[in-house]
C-alpha positions in Angstrom: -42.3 10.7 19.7 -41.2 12.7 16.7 -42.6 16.4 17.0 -43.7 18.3 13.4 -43.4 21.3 12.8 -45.3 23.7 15.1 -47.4 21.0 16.6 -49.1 21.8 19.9 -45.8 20.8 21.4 -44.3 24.2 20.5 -41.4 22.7 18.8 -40.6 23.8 15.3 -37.7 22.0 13.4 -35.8 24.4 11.4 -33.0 23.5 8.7 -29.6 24.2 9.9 -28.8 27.3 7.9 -32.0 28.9 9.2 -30.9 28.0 13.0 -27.3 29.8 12.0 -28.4 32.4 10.7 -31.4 33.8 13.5 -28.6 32.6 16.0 -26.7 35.0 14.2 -28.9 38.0 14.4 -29.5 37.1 18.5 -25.7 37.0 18.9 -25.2 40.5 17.1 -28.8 41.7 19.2 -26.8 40.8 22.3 -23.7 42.1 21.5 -25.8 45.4 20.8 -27.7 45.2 23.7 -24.6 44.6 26.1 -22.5 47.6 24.2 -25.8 50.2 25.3 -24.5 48.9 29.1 -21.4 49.8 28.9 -22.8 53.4 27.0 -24.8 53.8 30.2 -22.1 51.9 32.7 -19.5 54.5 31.1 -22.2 57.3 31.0 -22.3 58.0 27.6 -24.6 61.1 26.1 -28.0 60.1 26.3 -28.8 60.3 22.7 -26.1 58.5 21.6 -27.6 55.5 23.3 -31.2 56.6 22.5 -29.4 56.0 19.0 -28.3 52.5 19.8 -31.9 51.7 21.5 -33.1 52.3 18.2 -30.9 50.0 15.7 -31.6 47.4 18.6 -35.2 47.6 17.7 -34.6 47.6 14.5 -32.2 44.6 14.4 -35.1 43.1 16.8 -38.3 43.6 14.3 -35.7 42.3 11.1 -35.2 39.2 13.3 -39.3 39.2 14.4 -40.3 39.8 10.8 -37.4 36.8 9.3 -39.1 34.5 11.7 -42.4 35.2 11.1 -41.9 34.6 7.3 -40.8 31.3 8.1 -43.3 30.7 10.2 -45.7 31.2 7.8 -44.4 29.7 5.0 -43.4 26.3 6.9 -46.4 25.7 10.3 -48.9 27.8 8.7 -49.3 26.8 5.3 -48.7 22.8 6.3 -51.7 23.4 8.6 -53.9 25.0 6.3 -53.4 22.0 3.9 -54.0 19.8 6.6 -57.2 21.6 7.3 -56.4 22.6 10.6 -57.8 26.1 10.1 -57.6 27.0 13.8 -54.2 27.8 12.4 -55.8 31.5 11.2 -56.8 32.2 14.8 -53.3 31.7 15.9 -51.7 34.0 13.0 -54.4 36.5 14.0 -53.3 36.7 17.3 -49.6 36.6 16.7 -49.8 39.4 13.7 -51.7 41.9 16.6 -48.7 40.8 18.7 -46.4 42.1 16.1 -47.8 45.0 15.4 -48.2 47.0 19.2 
């Protein structure tokens, strides 16, 4: 069975360049993530890693807000046009997600 995009499966298909390029952001997020280890492993000064904490959550909301655009432009606006507009709950819920 072929799965659309965003269908109650919870399977989106994304072009090819979109997979590289969020794959890129979650490798640099990792590599991020595991340099604040070796920071604390190597106990580093505590705001210098507070410092890193915070262009990890900023790398982390770029990537949130890249796939969220998507998102919305590809599963959300094919459901509205397919008048699926259970689609609105679902963005409701996801935006308040976003946005704690």
């Amino acid at each position: 069975m072929e799965h659309d995009h965003c269908e109650m499966t919870k399977h989106t298909h994304r072009e090819n360049q979109e997979i590289m390029d969020l794959t890129n952001r979650l490798n640099r997020l990792e590599g991020q993530v595991r340099g604040i280890k070796t920071m604390v492993e190597s106990e580093a000064y505590c705001d210098d890693i507070l410092v890193q904490v915070a262009a990890v959550k900023s790398a982390l909301d770029a990537f949130a807000s890249q796939l969220f655009a998507q998102h919305i432009k590809t599963c959300v606006v094919r459901d509205i046009q397919a008048g699926k507009a259970e689609i609105i709950d679902e963005l409701m819920v996801t935006v308040k997600r976003l946005t704690r």
